[in-house]
KEKE-3310 file (N, C-alpha, C; in steps of 0.2 Angstrom, whole numbers, plus 5000, padded with zeros to 4 digits):
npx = (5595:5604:5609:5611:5622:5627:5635:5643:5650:5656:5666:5674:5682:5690:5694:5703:5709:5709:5701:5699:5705:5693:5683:5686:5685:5672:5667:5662:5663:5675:5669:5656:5658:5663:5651:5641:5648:5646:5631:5629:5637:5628:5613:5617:5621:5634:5654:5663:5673:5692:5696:5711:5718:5730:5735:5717:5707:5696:5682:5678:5663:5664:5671:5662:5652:5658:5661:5649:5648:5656:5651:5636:5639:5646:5635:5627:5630:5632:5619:5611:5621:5616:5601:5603:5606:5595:5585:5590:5586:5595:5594:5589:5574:5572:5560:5554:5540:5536:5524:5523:5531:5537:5547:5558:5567:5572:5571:5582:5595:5591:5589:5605:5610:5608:5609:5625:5625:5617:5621:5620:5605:5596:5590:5578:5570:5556:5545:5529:5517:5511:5503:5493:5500:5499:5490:5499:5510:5503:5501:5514:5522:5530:5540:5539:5528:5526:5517:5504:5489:5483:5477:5462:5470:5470:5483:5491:5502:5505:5516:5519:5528:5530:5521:5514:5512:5498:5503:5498:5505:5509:5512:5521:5515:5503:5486:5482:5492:5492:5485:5482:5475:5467:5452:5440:5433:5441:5449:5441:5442:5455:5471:5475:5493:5498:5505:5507:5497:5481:5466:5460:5469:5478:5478:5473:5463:5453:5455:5449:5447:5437:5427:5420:5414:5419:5428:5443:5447:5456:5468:5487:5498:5516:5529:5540:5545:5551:5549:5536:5536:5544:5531:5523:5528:5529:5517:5508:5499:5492:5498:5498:5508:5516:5522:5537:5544:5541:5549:5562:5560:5554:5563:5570:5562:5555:5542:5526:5518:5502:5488:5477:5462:5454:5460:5470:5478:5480:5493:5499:5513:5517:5524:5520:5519:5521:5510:5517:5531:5535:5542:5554:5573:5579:5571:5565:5575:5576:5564:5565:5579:5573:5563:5574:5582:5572:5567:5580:5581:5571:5560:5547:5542:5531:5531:5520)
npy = (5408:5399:5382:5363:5358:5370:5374:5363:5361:5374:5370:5360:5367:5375:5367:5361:5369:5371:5375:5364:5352:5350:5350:5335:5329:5331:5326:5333:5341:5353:5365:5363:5365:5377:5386:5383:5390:5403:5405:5404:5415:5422:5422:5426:5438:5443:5442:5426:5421:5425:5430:5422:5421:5412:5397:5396:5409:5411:5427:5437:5436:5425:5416:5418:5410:5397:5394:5392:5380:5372:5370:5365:5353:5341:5339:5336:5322:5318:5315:5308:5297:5291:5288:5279:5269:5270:5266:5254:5247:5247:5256:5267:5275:5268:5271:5264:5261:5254:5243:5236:5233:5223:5220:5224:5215:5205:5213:5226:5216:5211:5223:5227:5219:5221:5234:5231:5224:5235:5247:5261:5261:5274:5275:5273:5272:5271:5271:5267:5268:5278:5286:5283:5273:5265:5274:5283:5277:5274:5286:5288:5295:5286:5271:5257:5247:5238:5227:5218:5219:5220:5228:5233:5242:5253:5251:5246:5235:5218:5207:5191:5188:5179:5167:5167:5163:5171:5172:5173:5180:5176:5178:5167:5161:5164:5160:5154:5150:5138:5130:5125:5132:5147:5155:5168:5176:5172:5184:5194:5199:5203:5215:5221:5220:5231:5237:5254:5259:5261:5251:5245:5242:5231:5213:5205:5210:5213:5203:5193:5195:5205:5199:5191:5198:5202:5214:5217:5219:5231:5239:5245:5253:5249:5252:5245:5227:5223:5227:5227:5212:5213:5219:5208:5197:5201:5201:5209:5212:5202:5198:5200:5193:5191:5172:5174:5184:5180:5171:5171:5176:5165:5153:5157:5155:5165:5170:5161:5155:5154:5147:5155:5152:5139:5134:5142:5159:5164:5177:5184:5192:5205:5213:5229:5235:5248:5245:5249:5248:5236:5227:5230:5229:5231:5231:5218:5211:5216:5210:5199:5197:5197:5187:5180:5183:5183:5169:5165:5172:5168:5161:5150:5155:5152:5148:5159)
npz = (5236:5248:5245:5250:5239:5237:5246:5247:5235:5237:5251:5244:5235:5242:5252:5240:5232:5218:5204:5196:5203:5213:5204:5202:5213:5215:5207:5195:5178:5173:5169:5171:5184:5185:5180:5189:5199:5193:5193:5208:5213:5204:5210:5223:5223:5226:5225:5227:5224:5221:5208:5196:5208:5215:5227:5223:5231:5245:5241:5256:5258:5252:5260:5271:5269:5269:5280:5287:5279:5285:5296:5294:5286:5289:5301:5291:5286:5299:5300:5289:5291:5302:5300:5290:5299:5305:5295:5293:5304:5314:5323:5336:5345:5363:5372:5389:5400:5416:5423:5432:5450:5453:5442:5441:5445:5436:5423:5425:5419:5409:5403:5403:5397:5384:5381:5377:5365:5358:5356:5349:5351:5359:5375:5388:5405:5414:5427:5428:5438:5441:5429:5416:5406:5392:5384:5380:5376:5364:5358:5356:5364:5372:5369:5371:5383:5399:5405:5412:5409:5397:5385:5373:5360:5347:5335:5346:5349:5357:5364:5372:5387:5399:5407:5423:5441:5455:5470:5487:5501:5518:5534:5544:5556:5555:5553:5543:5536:5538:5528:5511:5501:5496:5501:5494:5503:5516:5515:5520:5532:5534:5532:5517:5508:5496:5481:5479:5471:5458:5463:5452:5446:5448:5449:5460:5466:5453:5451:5458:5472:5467:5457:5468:5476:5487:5499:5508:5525:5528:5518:5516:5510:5502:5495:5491:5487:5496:5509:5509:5510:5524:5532:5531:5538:5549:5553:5551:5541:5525:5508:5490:5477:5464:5460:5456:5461:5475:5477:5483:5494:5501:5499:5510:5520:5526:5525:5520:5506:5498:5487:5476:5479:5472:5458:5456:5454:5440:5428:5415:5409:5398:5385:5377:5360:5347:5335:5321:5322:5327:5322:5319:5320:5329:5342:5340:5345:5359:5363:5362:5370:5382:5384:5388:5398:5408:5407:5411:5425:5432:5444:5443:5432:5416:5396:5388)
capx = (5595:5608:5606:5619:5626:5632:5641:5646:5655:5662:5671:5677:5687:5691:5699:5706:5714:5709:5696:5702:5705:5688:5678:5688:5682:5661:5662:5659:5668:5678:5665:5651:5659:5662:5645:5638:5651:5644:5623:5629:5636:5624:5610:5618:5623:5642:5657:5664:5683:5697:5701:5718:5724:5733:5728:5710:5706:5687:5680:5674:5657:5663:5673:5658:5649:5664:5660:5641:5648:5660:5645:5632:5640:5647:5629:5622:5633:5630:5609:5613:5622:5612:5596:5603:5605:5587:5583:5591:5583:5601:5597:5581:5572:5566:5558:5551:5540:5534:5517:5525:5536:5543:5550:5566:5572:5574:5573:5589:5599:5589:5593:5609:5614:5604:5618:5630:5626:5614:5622:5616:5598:5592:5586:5576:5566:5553:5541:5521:5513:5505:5498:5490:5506:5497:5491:5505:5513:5499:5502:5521:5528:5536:5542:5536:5526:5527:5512:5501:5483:5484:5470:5462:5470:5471:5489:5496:5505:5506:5522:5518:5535:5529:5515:5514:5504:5499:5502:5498:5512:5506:5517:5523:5513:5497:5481:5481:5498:5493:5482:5484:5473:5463:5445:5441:5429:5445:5453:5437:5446:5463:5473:5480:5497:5496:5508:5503:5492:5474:5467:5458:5476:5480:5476:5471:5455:5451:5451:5451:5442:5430:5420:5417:5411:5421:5433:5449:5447:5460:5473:5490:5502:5521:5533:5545:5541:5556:5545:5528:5536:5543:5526:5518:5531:5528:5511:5503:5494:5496:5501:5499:5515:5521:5527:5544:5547:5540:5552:5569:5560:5550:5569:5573:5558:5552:5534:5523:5513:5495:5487:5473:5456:5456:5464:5476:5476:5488:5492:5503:5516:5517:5529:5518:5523:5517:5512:5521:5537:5537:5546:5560:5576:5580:5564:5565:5580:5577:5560:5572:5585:5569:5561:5579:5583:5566:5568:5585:5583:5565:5557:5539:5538:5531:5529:5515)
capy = (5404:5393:5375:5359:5358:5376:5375:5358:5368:5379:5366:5357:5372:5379:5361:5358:5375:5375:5369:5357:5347:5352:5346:5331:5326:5334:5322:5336:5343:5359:5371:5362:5368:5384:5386:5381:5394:5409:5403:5405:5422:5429:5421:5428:5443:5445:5437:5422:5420:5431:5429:5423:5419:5404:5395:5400:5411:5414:5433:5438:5432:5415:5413:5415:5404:5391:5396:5387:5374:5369:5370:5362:5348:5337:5339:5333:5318:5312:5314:5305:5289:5290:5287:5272:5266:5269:5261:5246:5246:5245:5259:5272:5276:5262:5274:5261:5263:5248:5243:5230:5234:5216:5218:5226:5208:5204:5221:5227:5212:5212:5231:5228:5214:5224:5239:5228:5223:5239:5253:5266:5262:5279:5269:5276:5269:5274:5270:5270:5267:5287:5288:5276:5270:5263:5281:5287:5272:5276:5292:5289:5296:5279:5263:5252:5247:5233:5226:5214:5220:5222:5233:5232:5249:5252:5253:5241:5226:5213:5202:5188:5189:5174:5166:5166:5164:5176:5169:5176:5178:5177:5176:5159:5161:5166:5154:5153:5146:5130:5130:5125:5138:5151:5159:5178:5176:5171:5190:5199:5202:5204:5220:5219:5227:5232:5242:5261:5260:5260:5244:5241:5238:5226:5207:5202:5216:5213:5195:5187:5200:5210:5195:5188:5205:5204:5219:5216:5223:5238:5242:5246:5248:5248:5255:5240:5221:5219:5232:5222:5206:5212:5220:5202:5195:5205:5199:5218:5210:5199:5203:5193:5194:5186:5167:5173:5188:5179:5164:5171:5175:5159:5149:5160:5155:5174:5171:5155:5156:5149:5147:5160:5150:5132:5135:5146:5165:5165:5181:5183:5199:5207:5221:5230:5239:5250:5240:5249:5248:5232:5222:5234:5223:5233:5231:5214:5209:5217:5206:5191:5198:5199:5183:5174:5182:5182:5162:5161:5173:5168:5154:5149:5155:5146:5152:5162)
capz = (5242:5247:5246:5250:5234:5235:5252:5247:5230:5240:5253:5240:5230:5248:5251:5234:5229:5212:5199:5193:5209:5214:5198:5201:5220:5216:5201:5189:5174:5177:5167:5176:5192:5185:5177:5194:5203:5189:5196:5215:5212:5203:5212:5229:5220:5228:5222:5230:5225:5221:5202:5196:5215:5215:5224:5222:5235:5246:5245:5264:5256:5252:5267:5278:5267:5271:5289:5285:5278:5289:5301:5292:5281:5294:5303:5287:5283:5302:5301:5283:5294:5307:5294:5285:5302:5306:5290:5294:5311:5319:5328:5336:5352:5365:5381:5390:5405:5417:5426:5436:5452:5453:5436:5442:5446:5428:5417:5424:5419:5401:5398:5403:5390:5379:5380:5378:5358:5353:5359:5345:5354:5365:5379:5392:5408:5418:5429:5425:5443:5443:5426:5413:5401:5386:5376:5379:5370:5358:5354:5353:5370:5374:5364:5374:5391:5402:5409:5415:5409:5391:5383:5365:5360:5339:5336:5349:5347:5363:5363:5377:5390:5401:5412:5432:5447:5459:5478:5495:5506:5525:5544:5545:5560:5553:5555:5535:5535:5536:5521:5506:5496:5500:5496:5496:5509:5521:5514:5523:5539:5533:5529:5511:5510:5491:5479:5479:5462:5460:5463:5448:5441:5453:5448:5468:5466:5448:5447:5462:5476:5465:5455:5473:5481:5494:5502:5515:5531:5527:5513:5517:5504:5502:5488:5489:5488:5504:5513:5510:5516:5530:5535:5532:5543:5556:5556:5550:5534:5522:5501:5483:5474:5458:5462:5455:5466:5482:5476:5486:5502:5502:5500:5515:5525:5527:5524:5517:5502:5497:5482:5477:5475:5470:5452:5457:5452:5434:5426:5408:5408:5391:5381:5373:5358:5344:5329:5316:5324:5334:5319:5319:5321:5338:5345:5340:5350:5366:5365:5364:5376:5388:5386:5388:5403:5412:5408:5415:5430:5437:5444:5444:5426:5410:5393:5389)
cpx = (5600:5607:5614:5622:5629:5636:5646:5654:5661:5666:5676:5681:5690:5699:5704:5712:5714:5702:5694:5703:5699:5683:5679:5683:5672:5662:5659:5666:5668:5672:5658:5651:5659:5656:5641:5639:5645:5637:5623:5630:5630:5616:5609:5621:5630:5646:5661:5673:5686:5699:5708:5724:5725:5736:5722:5709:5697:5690:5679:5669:5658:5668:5666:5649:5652:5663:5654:5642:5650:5657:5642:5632:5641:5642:5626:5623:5631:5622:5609:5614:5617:5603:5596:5603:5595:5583:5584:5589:5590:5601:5590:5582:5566:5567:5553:5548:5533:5528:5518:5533:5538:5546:5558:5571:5576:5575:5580:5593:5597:5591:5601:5613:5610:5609:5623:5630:5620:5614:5619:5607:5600:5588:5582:5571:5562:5546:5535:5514:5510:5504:5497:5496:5505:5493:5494:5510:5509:5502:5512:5527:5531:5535:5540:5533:5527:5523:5508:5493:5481:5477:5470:5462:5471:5479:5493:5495:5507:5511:5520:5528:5534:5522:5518:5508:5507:5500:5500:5501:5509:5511:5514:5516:5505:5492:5482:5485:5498:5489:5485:5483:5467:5458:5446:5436:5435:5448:5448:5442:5454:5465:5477:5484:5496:5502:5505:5500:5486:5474:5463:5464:5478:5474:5472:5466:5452:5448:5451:5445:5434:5425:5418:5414:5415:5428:5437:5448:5449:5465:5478:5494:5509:5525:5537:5541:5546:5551:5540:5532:5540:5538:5522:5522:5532:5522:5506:5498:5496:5497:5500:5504:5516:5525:5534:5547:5546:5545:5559:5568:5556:5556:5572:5569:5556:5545:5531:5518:5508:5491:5479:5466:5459:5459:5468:5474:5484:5486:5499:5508:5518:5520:5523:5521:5517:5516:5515:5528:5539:5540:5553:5563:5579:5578:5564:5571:5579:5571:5564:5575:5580:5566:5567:5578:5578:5567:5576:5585:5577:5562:5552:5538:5537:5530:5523:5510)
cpy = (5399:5387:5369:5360:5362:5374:5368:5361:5370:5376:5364:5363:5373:5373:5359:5364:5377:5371:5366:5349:5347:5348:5338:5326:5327:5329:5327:5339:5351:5365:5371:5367:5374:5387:5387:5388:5401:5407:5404:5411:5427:5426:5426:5436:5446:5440:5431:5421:5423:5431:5428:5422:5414:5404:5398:5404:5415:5423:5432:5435:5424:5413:5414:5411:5396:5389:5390:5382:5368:5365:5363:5355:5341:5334:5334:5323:5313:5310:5308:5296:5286:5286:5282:5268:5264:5266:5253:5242:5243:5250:5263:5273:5270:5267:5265:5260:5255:5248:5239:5231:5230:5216:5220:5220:5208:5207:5222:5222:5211:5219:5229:5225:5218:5229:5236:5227:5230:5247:5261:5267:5268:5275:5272:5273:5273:5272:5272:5270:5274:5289:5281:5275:5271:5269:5283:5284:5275:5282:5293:5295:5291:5276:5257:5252:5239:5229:5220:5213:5223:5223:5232:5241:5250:5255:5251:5236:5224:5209:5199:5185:5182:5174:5165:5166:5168:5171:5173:5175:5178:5173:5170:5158:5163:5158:5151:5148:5137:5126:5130:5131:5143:5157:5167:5179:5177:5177:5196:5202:5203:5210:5217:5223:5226:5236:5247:5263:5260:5253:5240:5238:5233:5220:5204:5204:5213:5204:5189:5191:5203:5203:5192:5193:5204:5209:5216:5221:5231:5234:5245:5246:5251:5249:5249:5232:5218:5225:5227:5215:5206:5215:5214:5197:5197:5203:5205:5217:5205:5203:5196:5197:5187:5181:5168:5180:5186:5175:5166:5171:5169:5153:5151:5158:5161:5174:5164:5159:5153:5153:5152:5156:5143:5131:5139:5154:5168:5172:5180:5190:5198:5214:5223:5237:5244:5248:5242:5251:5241:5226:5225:5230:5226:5231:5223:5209:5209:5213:5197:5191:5196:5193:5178:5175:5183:5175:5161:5164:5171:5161:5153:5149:5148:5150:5152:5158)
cpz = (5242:5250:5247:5248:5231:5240:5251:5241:5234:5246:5249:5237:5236:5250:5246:5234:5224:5209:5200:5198:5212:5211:5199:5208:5218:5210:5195:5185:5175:5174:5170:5183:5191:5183:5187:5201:5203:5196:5204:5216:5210:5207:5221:5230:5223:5225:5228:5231:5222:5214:5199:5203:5215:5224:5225:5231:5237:5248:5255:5263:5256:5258:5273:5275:5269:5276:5291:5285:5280:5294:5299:5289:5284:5299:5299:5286:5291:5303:5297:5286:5298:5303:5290:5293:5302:5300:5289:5300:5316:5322:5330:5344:5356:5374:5383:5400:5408:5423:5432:5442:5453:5448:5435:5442:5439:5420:5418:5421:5412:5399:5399:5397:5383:5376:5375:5369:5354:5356:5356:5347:5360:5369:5388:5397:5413:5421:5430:5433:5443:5438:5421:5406:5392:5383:5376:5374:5362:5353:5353:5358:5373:5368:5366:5384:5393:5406:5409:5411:5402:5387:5375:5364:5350:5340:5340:5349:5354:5360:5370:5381:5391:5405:5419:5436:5450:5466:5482:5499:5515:5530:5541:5551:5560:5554:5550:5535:5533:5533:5515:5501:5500:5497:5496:5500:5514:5519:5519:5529:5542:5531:5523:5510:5501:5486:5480:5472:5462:5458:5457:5443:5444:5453:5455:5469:5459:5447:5451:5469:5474:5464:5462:5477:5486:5494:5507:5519:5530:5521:5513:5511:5505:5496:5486:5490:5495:5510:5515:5515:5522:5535:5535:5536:5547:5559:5553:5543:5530:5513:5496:5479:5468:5462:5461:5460:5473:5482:5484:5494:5505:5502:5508:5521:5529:5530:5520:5514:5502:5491:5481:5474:5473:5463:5454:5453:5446:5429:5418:5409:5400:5390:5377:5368:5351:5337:5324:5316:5328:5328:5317:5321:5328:5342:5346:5345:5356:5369:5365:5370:5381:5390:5388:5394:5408:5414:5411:5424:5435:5440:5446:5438:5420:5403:5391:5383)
residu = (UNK:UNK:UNK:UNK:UNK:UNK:UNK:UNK:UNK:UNK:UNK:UNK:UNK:UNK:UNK:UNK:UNK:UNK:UNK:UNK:UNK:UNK:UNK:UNK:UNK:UNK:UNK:UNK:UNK:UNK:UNK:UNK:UNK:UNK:UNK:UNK:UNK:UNK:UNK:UNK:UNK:UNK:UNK:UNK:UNK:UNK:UNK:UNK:UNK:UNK:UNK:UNK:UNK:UNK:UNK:UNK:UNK:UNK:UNK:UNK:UNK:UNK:UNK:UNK:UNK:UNK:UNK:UNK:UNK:UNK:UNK:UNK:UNK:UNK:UNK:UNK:UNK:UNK:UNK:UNK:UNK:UNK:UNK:UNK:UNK:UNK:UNK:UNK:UNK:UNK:UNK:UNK:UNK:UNK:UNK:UNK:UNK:UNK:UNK:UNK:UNK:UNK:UNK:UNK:UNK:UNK:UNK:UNK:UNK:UNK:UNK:UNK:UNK:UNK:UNK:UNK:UNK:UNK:UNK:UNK:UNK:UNK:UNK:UNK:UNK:UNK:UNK:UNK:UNK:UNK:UNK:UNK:UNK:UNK:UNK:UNK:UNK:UNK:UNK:UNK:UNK:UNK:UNK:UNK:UNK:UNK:UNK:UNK:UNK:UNK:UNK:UNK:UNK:UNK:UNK:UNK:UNK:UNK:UNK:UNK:UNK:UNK:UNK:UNK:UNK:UNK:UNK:UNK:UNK:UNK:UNK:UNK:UNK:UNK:UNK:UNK:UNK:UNK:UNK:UNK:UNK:UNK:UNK:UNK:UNK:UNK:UNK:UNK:UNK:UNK:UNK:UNK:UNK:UNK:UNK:UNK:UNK:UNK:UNK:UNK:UNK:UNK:UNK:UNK:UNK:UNK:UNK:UNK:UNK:UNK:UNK:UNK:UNK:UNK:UNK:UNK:UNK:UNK:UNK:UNK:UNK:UNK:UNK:UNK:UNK:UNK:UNK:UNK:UNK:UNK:UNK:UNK:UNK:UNK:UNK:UNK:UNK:UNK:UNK:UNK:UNK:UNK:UNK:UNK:UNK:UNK:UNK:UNK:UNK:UNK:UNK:UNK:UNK:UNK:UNK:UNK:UNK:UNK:UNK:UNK:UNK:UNK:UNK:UNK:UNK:UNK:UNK:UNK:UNK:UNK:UNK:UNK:UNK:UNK:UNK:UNK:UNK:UNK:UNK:UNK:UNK:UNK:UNK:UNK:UNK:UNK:UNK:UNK:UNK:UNK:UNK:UNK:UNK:UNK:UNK:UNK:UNK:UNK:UNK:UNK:UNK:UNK:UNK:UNK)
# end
């Protein structure tokens, strides 16, 4: 059977031309290498080079051993580099799929500075609104999730991104408007426009709607957050949106906010990752890169 250190042999002489020159590069002494040459032949029972050709010359058999090795060596040498990388955590795979549609604002602008110093990262994105993220992370089909509702799962590690409130966006012209806060009682006979998710995902039903028992008139929902608000500025419903994604159209005068409940209704976003990879020094970066630029690109947040 043949193994690296024949086809590597047989490069090396192929290369060389003789021996001598051969034994020199392999780090062995010339009888070694012909000792080693002997054990290849007779192992593979044909002979490999041409006796007495100067310079040495490959049989047919050891030229389409040469052929292998030509193939295979350069293969081995780059799995080889690649592998000290991944031992030094300067390099792997970060699939990463997110829970949160307002998180476009401030991801793009983190993966991209992210590229920018770890290019050897396989970096892949993808959105988790149509299945549940977090055993997939588990079982090691992503590198990381992005979410809000962080689950006790064995095997994942939470990194706290930042803190935020939810608001309720409602027409200028809405009754509500010109309230400061607002019960879940006054949602009874409102349509809520909603992302398209189930709403036990959605912080506005979980922690703010349900423990009060109360339901919204109807449930509309909307794929973009410029969609929702201009269905709530239209007057067609209102919508609870992360204070940092309402921020641009609340400086625009689009829509007016109000606070959810007399405490306000605050949620934490979290990377989650897999614990036995989440000190990886890649890994570690791109939770830095992300907390930076969330704090320089958002506003309303605090840290977590």
């Amino acid at each position: 059977m043949l193994e690296i250190k024949h086809l590597k042999t047989i490069a090396a002489i192929a290369d060389q031309g003789s021996l001598v020159m051969a034994a020199e590069k392999l780090f062995l002494t010339q009888s070694a290498l012909s000792h080693q040459i002997k054990e290849i032949e007779s192992r593979l029972g044909v002979r490999l080079f041409i006796r007495k050709s100067r310079p040495l010359r490959l049989t047919a058999a050891g030229e389409r051993i040469l052929e292998t090795a030509r193939s295979v060596l350069p293969l081995m040498t780059a799995t080889e580099r690649d592998l000290e990388r991944f031992a030094g955590g300067q390099t792997g795979r970060l699939h990463i799929a997110i829970e949160c549609h307002s998180c476009f604002d401030w991801l793009m602008p983190a993966i991209n500075e992210y590229r920018n110093h770890w290019r050897d990262v396989e970096l892949d994105l993808s959105t988790a609104f149509n299945f549940v993220p977090l055993p997939a992370l588990q079982k090691g089909r992503l590198d990381a999730v992005i979410t809000s509702e962080p689950q006790a799962i064995a095997g994942i590690h939470y990194e706290a991104l930042f803190r935020f409130e939810i608001l309720l966006a409602v027409a200028n012209t809405h009754p509500l408007a010109t309230t400061k806060n607002v019960s879940p009682e006054a949602l009874r006979d409102e349509t809520l426009i909603t992302y398209p998710v189930d709403q036990q995902r959605l912080d506005i039903f979980t922690h703010f709607l349900n423990p009060a028992d109360v339901q919204p008139l109807g449930v509309r929902t909307a794929e973009l957050t410029l969609m929702m608000i201009q269905l709530v500025a239209s007057g067609r419903g209102v919508c609870a949106l992360p204070n940092w994604a309402l921020a641009p159209y609340l400086a625009g005068g689009h829509v007016s906010a109000l606070t959810l409940g007399e405490e306000g209704l605050h949620s934490t976003l979290y990377l989650a990752l897999r614990e036995e990879q989440h000190q990886a020094p890649y890994l570690r970066e791109f939770v830095r890169i992300a907390r930076e630029t969330c704090f320089k690109t958002l506003k309303g947040i605090s840290p977590a």
